[in-house]
C-alpha positions in Angstrom: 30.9 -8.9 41.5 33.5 -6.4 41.4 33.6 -3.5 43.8 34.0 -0.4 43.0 34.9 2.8 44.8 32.9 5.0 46.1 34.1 8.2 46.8 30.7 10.3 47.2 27.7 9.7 49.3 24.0 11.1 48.4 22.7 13.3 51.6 18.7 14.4 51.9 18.9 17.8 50.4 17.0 19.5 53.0 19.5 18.0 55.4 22.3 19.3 53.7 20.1 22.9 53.4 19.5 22.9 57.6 23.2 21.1 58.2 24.6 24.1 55.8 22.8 27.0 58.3 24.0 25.4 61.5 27.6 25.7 60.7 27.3 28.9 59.4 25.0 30.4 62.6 28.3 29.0 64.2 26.0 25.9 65.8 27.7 22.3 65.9 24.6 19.5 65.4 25.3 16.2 67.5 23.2 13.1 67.4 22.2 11.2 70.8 20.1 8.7 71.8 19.7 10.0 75.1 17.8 13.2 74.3 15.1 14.9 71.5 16.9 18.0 71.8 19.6 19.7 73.8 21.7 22.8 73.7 24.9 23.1 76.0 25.5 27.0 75.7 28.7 26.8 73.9 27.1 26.1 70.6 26.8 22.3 70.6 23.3 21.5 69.7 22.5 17.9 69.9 19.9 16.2 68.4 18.1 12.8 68.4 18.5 10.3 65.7 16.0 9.9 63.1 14.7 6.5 63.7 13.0 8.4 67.0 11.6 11.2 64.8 7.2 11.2 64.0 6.7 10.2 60.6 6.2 14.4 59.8 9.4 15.0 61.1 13.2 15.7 59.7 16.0 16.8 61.0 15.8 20.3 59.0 12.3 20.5 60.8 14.5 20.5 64.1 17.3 22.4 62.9 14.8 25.3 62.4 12.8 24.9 66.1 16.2 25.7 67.8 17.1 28.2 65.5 13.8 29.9 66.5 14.6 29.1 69.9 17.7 30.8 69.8 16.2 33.9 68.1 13.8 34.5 70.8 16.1 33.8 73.6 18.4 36.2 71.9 22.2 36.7 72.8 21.8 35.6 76.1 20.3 32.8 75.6 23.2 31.5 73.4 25.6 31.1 76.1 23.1 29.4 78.5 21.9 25.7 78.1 19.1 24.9 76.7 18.7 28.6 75.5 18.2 29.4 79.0 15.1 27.4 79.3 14.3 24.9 82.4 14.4 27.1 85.5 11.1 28.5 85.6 8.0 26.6 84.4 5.9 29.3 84.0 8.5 31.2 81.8 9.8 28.0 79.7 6.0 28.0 78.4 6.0 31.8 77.3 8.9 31.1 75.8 8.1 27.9 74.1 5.1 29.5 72.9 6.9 32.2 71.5 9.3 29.9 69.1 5.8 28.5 67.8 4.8 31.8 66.9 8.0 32.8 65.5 8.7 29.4 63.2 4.9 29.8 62.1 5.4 33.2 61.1 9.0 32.5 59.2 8.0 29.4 57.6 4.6 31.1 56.4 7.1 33.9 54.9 7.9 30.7 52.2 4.5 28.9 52.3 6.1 26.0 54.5 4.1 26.7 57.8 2.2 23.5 57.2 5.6 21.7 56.1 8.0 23.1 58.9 5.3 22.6 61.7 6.3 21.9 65.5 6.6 18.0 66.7 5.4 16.2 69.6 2.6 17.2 72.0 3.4 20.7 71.6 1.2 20.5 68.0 -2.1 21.2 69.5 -1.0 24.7 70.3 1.0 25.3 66.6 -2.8 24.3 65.0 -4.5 26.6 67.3 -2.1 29.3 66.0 -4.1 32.2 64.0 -3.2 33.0 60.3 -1.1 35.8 61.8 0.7 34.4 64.8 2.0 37.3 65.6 -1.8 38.8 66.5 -2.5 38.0 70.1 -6.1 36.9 70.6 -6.0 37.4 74.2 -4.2 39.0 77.3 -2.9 35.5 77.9 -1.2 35.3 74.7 0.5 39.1 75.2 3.9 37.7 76.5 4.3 35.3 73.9 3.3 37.4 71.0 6.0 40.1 72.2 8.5 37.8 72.5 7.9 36.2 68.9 7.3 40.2 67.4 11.1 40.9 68.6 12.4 37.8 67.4 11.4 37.8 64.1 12.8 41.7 63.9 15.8 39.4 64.9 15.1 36.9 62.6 14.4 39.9 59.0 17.3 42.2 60.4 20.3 40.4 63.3 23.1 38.8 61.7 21.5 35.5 61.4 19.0 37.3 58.7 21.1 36.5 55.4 21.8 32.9 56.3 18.0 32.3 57.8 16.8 33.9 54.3 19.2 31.9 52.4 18.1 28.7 53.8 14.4 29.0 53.8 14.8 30.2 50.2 16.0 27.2 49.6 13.9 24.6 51.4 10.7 26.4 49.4 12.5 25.6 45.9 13.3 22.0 46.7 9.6 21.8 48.3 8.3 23.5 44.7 9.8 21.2 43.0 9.2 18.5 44.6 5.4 19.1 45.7 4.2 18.1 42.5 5.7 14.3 42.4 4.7 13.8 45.9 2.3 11.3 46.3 -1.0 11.4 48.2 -0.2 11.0 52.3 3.8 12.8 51.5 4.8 15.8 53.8 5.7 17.6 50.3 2.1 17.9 49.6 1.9 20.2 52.3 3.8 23.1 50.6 3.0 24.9 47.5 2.6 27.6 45.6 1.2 31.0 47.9 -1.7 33.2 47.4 -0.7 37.1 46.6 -1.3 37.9 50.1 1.7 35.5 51.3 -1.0 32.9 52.9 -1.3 29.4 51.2 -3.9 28.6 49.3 -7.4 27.5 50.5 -7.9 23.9 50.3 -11.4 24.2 48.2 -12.3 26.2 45.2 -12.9 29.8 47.0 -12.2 32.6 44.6 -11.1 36.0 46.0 -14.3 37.6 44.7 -16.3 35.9 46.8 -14.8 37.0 49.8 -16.2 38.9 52.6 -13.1 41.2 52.7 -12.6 41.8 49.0 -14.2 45.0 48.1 -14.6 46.9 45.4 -14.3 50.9 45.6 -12.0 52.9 43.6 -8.3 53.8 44.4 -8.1 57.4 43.3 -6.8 57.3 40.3 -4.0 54.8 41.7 -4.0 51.7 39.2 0.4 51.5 39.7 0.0 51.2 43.1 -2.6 48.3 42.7 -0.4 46.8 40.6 2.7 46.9 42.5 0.7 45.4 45.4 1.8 42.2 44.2 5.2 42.9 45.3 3.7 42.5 48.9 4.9 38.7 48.4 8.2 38.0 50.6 11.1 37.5 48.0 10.8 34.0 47.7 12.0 33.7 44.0 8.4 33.5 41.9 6.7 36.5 40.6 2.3 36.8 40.8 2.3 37.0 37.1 -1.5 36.3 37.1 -1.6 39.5 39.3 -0.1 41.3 37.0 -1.7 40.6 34.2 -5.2 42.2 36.1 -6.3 44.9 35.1 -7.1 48.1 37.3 -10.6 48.2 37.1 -11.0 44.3 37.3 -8.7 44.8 41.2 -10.7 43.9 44.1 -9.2 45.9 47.5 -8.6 43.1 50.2 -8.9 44.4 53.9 -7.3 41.4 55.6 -3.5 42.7 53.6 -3.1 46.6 53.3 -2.5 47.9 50.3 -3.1 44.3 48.3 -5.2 44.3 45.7 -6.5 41.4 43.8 -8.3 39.8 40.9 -12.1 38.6 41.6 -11.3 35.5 39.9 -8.3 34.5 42.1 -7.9 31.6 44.1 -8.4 33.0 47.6 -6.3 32.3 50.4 -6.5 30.7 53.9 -8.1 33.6 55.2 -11.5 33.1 52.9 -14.8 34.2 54.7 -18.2 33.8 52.3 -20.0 37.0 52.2 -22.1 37.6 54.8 -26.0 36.9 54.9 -28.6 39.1 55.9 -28.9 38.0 59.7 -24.6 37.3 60.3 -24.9 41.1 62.4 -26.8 39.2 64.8 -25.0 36.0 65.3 -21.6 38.5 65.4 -22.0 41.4 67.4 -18.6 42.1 67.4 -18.4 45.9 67.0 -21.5 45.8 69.7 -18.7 43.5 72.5 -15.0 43.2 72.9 -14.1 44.3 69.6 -14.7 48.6 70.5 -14.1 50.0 73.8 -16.7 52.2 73.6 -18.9 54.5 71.2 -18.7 58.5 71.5 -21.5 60.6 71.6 -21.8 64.1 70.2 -24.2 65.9 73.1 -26.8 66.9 69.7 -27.5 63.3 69.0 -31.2 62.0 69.6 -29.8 58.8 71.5 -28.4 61.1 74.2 -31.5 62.9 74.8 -33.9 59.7 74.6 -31.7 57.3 76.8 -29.3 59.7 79.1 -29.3 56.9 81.6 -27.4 54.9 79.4 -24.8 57.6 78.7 -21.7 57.8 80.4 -19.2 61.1 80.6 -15.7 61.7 81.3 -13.8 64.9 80.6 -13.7 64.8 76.8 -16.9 63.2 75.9 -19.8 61.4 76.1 -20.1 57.7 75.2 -21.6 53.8 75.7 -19.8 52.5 78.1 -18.6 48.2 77.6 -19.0 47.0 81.1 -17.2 43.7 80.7 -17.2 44.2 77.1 -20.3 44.6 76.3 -22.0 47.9 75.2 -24.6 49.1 77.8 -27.4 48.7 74.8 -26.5 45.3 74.1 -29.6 42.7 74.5 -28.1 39.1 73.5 -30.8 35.8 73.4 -28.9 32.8 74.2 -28.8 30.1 72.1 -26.6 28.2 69.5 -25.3 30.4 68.6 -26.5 33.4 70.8 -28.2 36.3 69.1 -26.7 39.7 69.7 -29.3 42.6 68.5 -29.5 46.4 70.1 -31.8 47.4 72.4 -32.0 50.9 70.7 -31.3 50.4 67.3 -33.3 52.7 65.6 -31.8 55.2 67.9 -28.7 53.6 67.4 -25.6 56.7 67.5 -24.4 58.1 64.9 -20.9 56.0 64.7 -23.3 53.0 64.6 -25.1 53.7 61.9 -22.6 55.0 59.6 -20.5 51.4 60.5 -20.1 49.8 57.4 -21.1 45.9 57.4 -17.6 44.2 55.8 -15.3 47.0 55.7 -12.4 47.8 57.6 -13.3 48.5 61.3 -16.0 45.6 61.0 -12.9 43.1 59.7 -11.2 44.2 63.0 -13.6 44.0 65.4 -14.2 40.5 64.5 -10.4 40.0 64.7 -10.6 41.1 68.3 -13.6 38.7 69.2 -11.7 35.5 67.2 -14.6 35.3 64.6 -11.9 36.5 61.9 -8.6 35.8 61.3 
Protein backbone atom coordinates (compact mmCIF):
# COMPACT_ATOMS: atom_id res chain seq x y z
CA UNK A 1 0.00 0.00 0.00
CA UNK A 2 1.04 3.36 -0.79
CA UNK A 3 1.92 5.85 1.90
CA UNK A 4 0.78 8.98 2.03
CA UNK A 5 1.76 12.13 3.89
CA UNK A 6 0.56 13.23 6.69
CA UNK A 7 1.03 16.54 7.56
CA UNK A 8 -1.63 17.06 10.53
CA UNK A 9 -2.16 15.11 13.66
CA UNK A 10 -5.76 14.87 15.56
CA UNK A 11 -5.16 16.21 19.39
CA UNK A 12 -8.01 15.53 22.37
CA UNK A 13 -9.80 18.81 22.18
CA UNK A 14 -9.89 19.39 25.77
CA UNK A 15 -6.15 18.94 25.63
CA UNK A 16 -5.64 21.29 23.13
CA UNK A 17 -8.33 23.72 25.30
CA UNK A 18 -6.03 23.29 28.74
CA UNK A 19 -2.55 23.06 26.55
CA UNK A 20 -3.96 26.54 24.87
CA UNK A 21 -4.40 28.22 28.66
CA UNK A 22 -1.02 27.07 29.85
CA UNK A 23 0.93 28.96 27.22
CA UNK A 24 -1.07 31.79 27.46
CA UNK A 25 -0.92 32.06 31.62
CA UNK A 26 2.78 32.02 30.50
CA UNK A 27 3.06 28.14 32.03
CA UNK A 28 5.34 25.58 30.05
CA UNK A 29 3.67 21.79 30.53
CA UNK A 30 6.39 18.92 30.66
CA UNK A 31 5.78 15.30 30.86
CA UNK A 32 7.84 12.93 33.32
CA UNK A 33 7.65 9.73 34.56
CA UNK A 34 9.25 10.54 37.66
CA UNK A 35 6.54 12.72 39.12
CA UNK A 36 2.31 13.37 39.20
CA UNK A 37 2.90 16.90 39.33
CA UNK A 38 5.71 19.44 39.81
CA UNK A 39 6.22 23.12 39.50
CA UNK A 40 9.85 24.58 39.43
CA UNK A 41 8.98 28.38 40.06
CA UNK A 42 10.09 29.61 36.82
CA UNK A 43 6.98 28.51 35.04
CA UNK A 44 7.80 24.92 34.02
CA UNK A 45 4.99 22.81 35.12
CA UNK A 46 5.64 19.24 34.65
CA UNK A 47 3.23 16.69 34.55
CA UNK A 48 2.97 12.81 34.51
CA UNK A 49 2.12 10.89 31.40
CA UNK A 50 -1.29 9.66 30.85
CA UNK A 51 -0.79 5.96 31.00
CA UNK A 52 -0.30 6.77 35.06
CA UNK A 53 -3.56 8.92 35.07
CA UNK A 54 -7.11 7.15 37.07
CA UNK A 55 -9.48 6.24 34.50
CA UNK A 56 -11.50 9.87 35.55
CA UNK A 57 -8.57 11.65 34.85
CA UNK A 58 -7.01 13.94 31.79
CA UNK A 59 -4.53 16.02 31.40
CA UNK A 60 -6.99 19.23 31.19
CA UNK A 61 -8.30 17.83 34.63
CA UNK A 62 -4.56 18.62 35.78
CA UNK A 63 -3.90 21.52 33.83
CA UNK A 64 -6.80 23.15 35.86
CA UNK A 65 -5.64 21.79 39.71
CA UNK A 66 -2.33 23.79 39.22
CA UNK A 67 -3.92 26.57 37.80
CA UNK A 68 -5.99 26.72 40.94
CA UNK A 69 -3.01 26.12 42.77
CA UNK A 70 -1.35 28.93 41.49
CA UNK A 71 -4.36 31.26 42.00
CA UNK A 72 -4.43 30.62 45.58
CA UNK A 73 -0.83 30.76 46.16
CA UNK A 74 -0.92 34.05 44.32
CA UNK A 75 2.08 36.00 42.90
CA UNK A 76 4.33 34.68 45.23
CA UNK A 77 3.70 31.43 44.87
CA UNK A 78 4.69 31.68 41.16
CA UNK A 79 8.25 32.06 41.65
CA UNK A 80 8.50 29.36 44.31
CA UNK A 81 8.42 25.57 43.56
CA UNK A 82 5.83 23.72 43.89
CA UNK A 83 3.68 27.03 44.46
CA UNK A 84 5.46 27.30 47.59
CA UNK A 85 4.10 24.20 48.95
CA UNK A 86 6.23 21.37 50.99
CA UNK A 87 7.75 23.26 53.89
CA UNK A 88 5.13 23.23 56.34
CA UNK A 89 2.70 20.29 56.69
CA UNK A 90 0.19 21.88 58.50
CA UNK A 91 0.07 24.83 55.87
CA UNK A 92 0.48 22.51 52.56
CA UNK A 93 -3.10 21.04 53.82
CA UNK A 94 -4.82 24.53 54.21
CA UNK A 95 -3.59 25.26 51.14
CA UNK A 96 -4.37 22.08 49.33
CA UNK A 97 -7.70 22.33 50.74
CA UNK A 98 -8.16 25.64 49.46
CA UNK A 99 -7.44 24.67 45.58
CA UNK A 100 -10.33 22.06 46.19
CA UNK A 101 -12.49 24.65 47.13
CA UNK A 102 -11.51 26.97 44.59
CA UNK A 103 -11.63 24.31 41.40
CA UNK A 104 -15.04 23.15 42.87
CA UNK A 105 -16.35 26.52 42.85
CA UNK A 106 -14.91 27.53 39.15
CA UNK A 107 -15.86 24.38 37.62
CA UNK A 108 -19.41 24.59 39.20
CA UNK A 109 -19.53 28.24 37.51
CA UNK A 110 -19.87 25.78 34.00
CA UNK A 111 -21.62 22.76 35.56
CA UNK A 112 -18.27 20.69 35.36
CA UNK A 113 -17.62 20.25 39.15
CA UNK A 114 -18.51 16.68 38.79
CA UNK A 115 -16.35 16.47 35.47
CA UNK A 116 -13.26 18.52 36.56
CA UNK A 117 -13.08 16.85 40.09
CA UNK A 118 -9.68 16.40 42.07
CA UNK A 119 -7.64 12.92 41.57
CA UNK A 120 -6.03 10.61 43.92
CA UNK A 121 -6.72 10.18 47.65
CA UNK A 122 -7.38 13.75 47.98
CA UNK A 123 -11.21 12.87 46.47
CA UNK A 124 -12.72 12.07 49.72
CA UNK A 125 -12.35 15.62 50.81
CA UNK A 126 -13.56 17.21 47.07
CA UNK A 127 -17.03 14.78 47.79
CA UNK A 128 -17.29 16.03 51.27
CA UNK A 129 -17.24 19.64 49.75
CA UNK A 130 -20.77 21.45 50.35
CA UNK A 131 -22.82 22.85 47.26
CA UNK A 132 -21.15 26.18 48.03
CA UNK A 133 -17.52 25.48 48.84
CA UNK A 134 -16.91 28.61 49.57
CA UNK A 135 -19.30 28.28 52.90
CA UNK A 136 -17.22 27.10 55.80
CA UNK A 137 -19.07 24.54 57.86
CA UNK A 138 -16.74 24.85 60.70
CA UNK A 139 -13.87 26.85 62.45
CA UNK A 140 -11.67 24.17 61.00
CA UNK A 141 -12.56 24.87 57.59
CA UNK A 142 -12.06 29.03 58.12
CA UNK A 143 -8.46 29.04 56.66
CA UNK A 144 -9.16 27.24 53.76
CA UNK A 145 -12.40 28.94 52.84
CA UNK A 146 -10.52 32.37 53.00
CA UNK A 147 -7.87 31.35 51.06
CA UNK A 148 -10.30 29.81 48.20
CA UNK A 149 -12.80 33.30 48.76
CA UNK A 150 -9.47 35.44 47.59
CA UNK A 151 -8.55 33.21 44.98
CA UNK A 152 -11.43 33.03 43.11
CA UNK A 153 -11.66 37.15 43.38
CA UNK A 154 -8.31 36.24 41.61
CA UNK A 155 -9.62 33.79 39.45
CA UNK A 156 -13.28 36.48 38.21
CA UNK A 157 -10.95 39.67 38.24
CA UNK A 158 -6.55 39.11 38.07
CA UNK A 159 -5.13 38.88 34.76
CA UNK A 160 -5.59 35.26 34.44
CA UNK A 161 -9.60 36.00 34.49
CA UNK A 162 -10.09 36.34 30.44
CA UNK A 163 -8.04 33.38 29.62
CA UNK A 164 -9.51 31.12 32.72
CA UNK A 165 -13.13 32.24 31.37
CA UNK A 166 -12.19 31.53 27.89
CA UNK A 167 -11.12 28.12 28.57
CA UNK A 168 -13.74 26.93 30.87
CA UNK A 169 -16.18 28.31 28.33
CA UNK A 170 -14.95 26.18 26.20
CA UNK A 171 -14.49 22.84 27.94
CA UNK A 172 -18.56 23.26 28.89
CA UNK A 173 -19.39 23.46 24.96
CA UNK A 174 -17.33 20.53 23.99
CA UNK A 175 -18.75 18.65 27.25
CA UNK A 176 -22.55 19.92 25.88
CA UNK A 177 -21.94 18.49 23.03
CA UNK A 178 -20.59 15.75 23.71
CA UNK A 179 -22.66 14.61 26.97
CA UNK A 180 -25.41 13.38 24.96
CA UNK A 181 -23.34 10.60 22.81
CA UNK A 182 -21.65 9.53 25.85
CA UNK A 183 -22.32 6.18 26.75
CA UNK A 184 -23.37 4.82 30.11
CA UNK A 185 -19.93 4.56 32.59
CA UNK A 186 -18.26 7.91 30.28
CA UNK A 187 -16.80 10.94 32.29
CA UNK A 188 -19.00 13.08 29.76
CA UNK A 189 -22.04 11.93 31.42
CA UNK A 190 -21.11 13.83 34.28
CA UNK A 191 -21.65 17.35 32.80
CA UNK A 192 -24.76 18.81 31.57
CA UNK A 193 -27.04 21.23 31.24
CA UNK A 194 -27.41 23.56 34.81
CA UNK A 195 -30.38 24.37 36.86
CA UNK A 196 -31.28 28.39 36.91
CA UNK A 197 -29.53 28.66 40.10
CA UNK A 198 -26.08 27.67 38.51
CA UNK A 199 -26.14 24.11 40.40
CA UNK A 200 -26.54 20.91 38.22
CA UNK A 201 -29.36 19.25 38.10
CA UNK A 202 -30.74 16.67 40.76
CA UNK A 203 -30.19 13.19 39.71
CA UNK A 204 -34.15 12.18 40.30
CA UNK A 205 -37.31 13.74 39.15
CA UNK A 206 -37.51 16.65 42.05
CA UNK A 207 -39.38 19.69 40.68
CA UNK A 208 -38.65 23.12 42.15
CA UNK A 209 -42.19 23.30 43.58
CA UNK A 210 -41.72 20.80 45.78
CA UNK A 211 -38.95 22.26 47.44
CA UNK A 212 -38.60 23.25 51.02
CA UNK A 213 -37.05 26.65 50.04
CA UNK A 214 -39.27 27.63 47.13
CA UNK A 215 -41.88 29.92 48.35
CA UNK A 216 -44.48 31.58 47.22
CA UNK A 217 -45.22 35.31 48.49
CA UNK A 218 -45.53 38.25 46.28
CA UNK A 219 -42.68 40.54 44.98
CA UNK A 220 -44.24 44.00 45.13
CA UNK A 221 -45.25 44.54 42.10
CA UNK A 222 -41.69 43.38 40.75
CA UNK A 223 -42.45 40.73 37.91
CA UNK A 224 -39.03 42.32 35.68
CA UNK A 225 -36.99 41.68 38.31
CA UNK A 226 -38.31 38.02 38.61
CA UNK A 227 -37.73 37.65 35.30
CA UNK A 228 -34.27 38.92 34.92
CA UNK A 229 -33.38 36.61 37.84
CA UNK A 230 -32.53 34.20 35.21
CA UNK A 231 -29.64 36.21 34.36
CA UNK A 232 -28.14 35.01 37.71
CA UNK A 233 -26.66 32.07 35.50
CA UNK A 234 -22.71 32.65 34.91
CA UNK A 235 -22.26 33.60 31.10
CA UNK A 236 -21.70 30.31 29.99
CA UNK A 237 -23.26 30.70 26.41
CA UNK A 238 -27.05 29.13 26.92
CA UNK A 239 -29.97 31.27 27.90
CA UNK A 240 -32.92 29.67 30.71
CA UNK A 241 -35.44 30.09 27.98
CA UNK A 242 -37.94 27.95 29.98
CA UNK A 243 -37.43 30.64 32.72
CA UNK A 244 -38.42 33.05 30.67
CA UNK A 245 -41.15 31.90 29.33
CA UNK A 246 -42.80 31.77 33.25
CA UNK A 247 -44.96 33.88 33.99
CA UNK A 248 -44.97 36.27 37.15
CA UNK A 249 -47.49 34.91 39.06
CA UNK A 250 -46.62 31.24 38.24
CA UNK A 251 -42.53 32.40 40.01
CA UNK A 252 -41.79 30.59 43.04
CA UNK A 253 -39.01 32.82 45.28
CA UNK A 254 -36.02 30.36 46.10
CA UNK A 255 -34.17 31.21 49.43
CA UNK A 256 -31.10 29.04 48.80
CA UNK A 257 -30.18 31.92 45.54
CA UNK A 258 -31.16 35.68 46.26
CA UNK A 259 -33.05 37.24 44.10
CA UNK A 260 -33.84 33.88 41.84
CA UNK A 261 -36.97 33.12 41.16
CA UNK A 262 -38.41 30.04 39.55
CA UNK A 263 -41.06 28.08 37.96
CA UNK A 264 -42.91 25.38 40.33
CA UNK A 265 -42.70 22.94 37.56
CA UNK A 266 -38.84 23.18 37.12
CA UNK A 267 -36.46 20.58 37.51
CA UNK A 268 -34.86 21.40 40.81
CA UNK A 269 -31.37 21.47 41.50
CA UNK A 270 -28.74 19.72 43.75
CA UNK A 271 -29.75 21.66 46.53
CA UNK A 272 -33.49 19.91 46.64
CA UNK A 273 -34.89 19.45 50.26
CA UNK A 274 -38.83 17.84 50.37
CA UNK A 275 -40.95 19.96 52.30
CA UNK A 276 -40.85 19.49 55.67
CA UNK A 277 -43.36 17.21 57.81
CA UNK A 278 -45.10 18.09 60.83
CA UNK A 279 -42.49 16.71 63.45
CA UNK A 280 -38.95 17.83 61.19
CA UNK A 281 -38.70 21.07 64.12
CA UNK A 282 -37.96 18.42 66.41
CA UNK A 283 -35.52 16.23 64.69
CA UNK A 284 -33.77 19.88 63.59
CA UNK A 285 -33.52 22.20 66.23
CA UNK A 286 -31.34 24.30 64.50
CA UNK A 287 -32.52 27.83 65.20
CA UNK A 288 -32.87 26.35 69.06
CA UNK A 289 -28.46 25.25 68.82
CA UNK A 290 -25.43 26.45 66.82
CA UNK A 291 -27.36 28.06 64.20
CA UNK A 292 -28.34 31.62 66.59
CA UNK A 293 -26.15 32.91 69.11
CA UNK A 294 -28.70 33.88 71.18
CA UNK A 295 -32.44 35.18 71.35
CA UNK A 296 -33.16 38.90 72.74
CA UNK A 297 -35.62 39.62 75.16
CA UNK A 298 -37.82 42.81 75.42
CA UNK A 299 -38.03 43.21 79.47
CA UNK A 300 -42.32 43.30 78.79
CA UNK A 301 -42.35 39.76 77.55
CA UNK A 302 -44.13 36.99 79.75
CA UNK A 303 -41.01 34.55 79.42
CA UNK A 304 -38.92 37.04 81.27
CA UNK A 305 -41.14 37.39 84.12
CA UNK A 306 -42.02 33.56 84.40
CA UNK A 307 -38.42 32.08 83.97
CA UNK A 308 -35.87 35.11 85.02
CA UNK A 309 -33.46 32.48 86.06
CA UNK A 310 -32.98 31.56 82.62
CA UNK A 311 -32.44 35.10 81.42
CA UNK A 312 -29.18 36.49 80.88
CA UNK A 313 -28.29 40.56 80.66
CA UNK A 314 -25.48 42.47 79.37
CA UNK A 315 -25.52 46.21 78.65
CA UNK A 316 -27.96 46.38 75.79
CA UNK A 317 -30.31 43.66 76.44
CA UNK A 318 -31.71 40.78 77.80
CA UNK A 319 -31.52 37.33 76.12
CA UNK A 320 -31.16 33.21 76.12
CA UNK A 321 -28.00 32.62 76.48
CA UNK A 322 -26.26 29.23 74.04
CA UNK A 323 -23.91 27.74 76.49
CA UNK A 324 -21.98 25.53 74.02
CA UNK A 325 -24.54 26.22 71.57
CA UNK A 326 -27.38 25.37 72.92
CA UNK A 327 -30.17 27.66 74.10
CA UNK A 328 -30.53 27.59 78.00
CA UNK A 329 -34.38 26.21 77.28
CA UNK A 330 -33.32 23.57 75.10
CA UNK A 331 -34.46 19.85 76.35
CA UNK A 332 -33.15 17.27 73.66
CA UNK A 333 -34.17 13.21 74.10
CA UNK A 334 -31.46 11.22 72.60
CA UNK A 335 -32.05 8.92 70.21
CA UNK A 336 -31.71 8.22 66.39
CA UNK A 337 -32.03 10.83 65.57
CA UNK A 338 -32.17 12.92 68.91
CA UNK A 339 -35.32 14.94 69.59
CA UNK A 340 -34.81 18.64 70.15
CA UNK A 341 -38.19 20.26 71.73
CA UNK A 342 -38.32 23.49 74.22
CA UNK A 343 -38.69 23.31 77.66
CA UNK A 344 -40.95 26.56 77.54
CA UNK A 345 -42.53 26.62 74.46
CA UNK A 346 -45.68 27.97 75.11
CA UNK A 347 -43.79 30.67 76.66
CA UNK A 348 -41.53 30.51 74.05
CA UNK A 349 -40.17 34.68 73.22
CA UNK A 350 -41.45 36.53 71.03
CA UNK A 351 -38.57 36.10 68.25
CA UNK A 352 -39.43 32.37 68.58
CA UNK A 353 -42.71 32.47 67.91
CA UNK A 354 -42.84 34.82 65.12
CA UNK A 355 -39.80 32.35 63.36
CA UNK A 356 -41.12 31.30 60.36
CA UNK A 357 -40.73 27.34 59.70
CA UNK A 358 -38.92 27.34 55.92
CA UNK A 359 -38.09 30.78 55.36
CA UNK A 360 -35.08 32.60 55.36
CA UNK A 361 -33.46 32.64 58.85
CA UNK A 362 -34.70 28.92 59.31
CA UNK A 363 -32.78 27.97 55.70
CA UNK A 364 -29.69 29.53 57.59
CA UNK A 365 -29.72 28.21 60.70
CA UNK A 366 -29.77 24.85 59.24
CA UNK A 367 -26.81 25.90 57.01
CA UNK A 368 -24.89 26.64 60.09
CA UNK A 369 -25.74 23.23 61.79
CA UNK A 370 -24.82 21.19 58.21
CA UNK A 371 -28.52 19.92 57.87
CA UNK A 372 -28.83 22.34 54.67
CA UNK A 373 -26.66 23.03 52.09
Amino acid sequence: MASRRVDQRYRDPLELIWLGLAERLGLRIERSDAVFASYDGDGALTLCRSEHFDADDSLAQLIFHEVCHALVAGQGGLERADWGMGQDDAADFVQEHACHRLQARLAGDYGLRRFFAVTTDHRPHWDALPLDPLRSRSAADDAAVDLARLAYHRALTGPWSEHLTDALRATRAVALAVSPYAPQGSLWRRAGALHPSGLPYHAEARRCGDCAWARAEEDEGDDARRTDSARQLADTGEGDARRLKTPAHEALRCLRCDELWVAASERACEGFEARFGADECERCGACCREGFHRVELALAEPFHQRHPELVSRDDHSAYLARPGGRCVALRVTQGAPPRYRCAHYTDRPRACADFEVGGDACFEARRRVGLSE
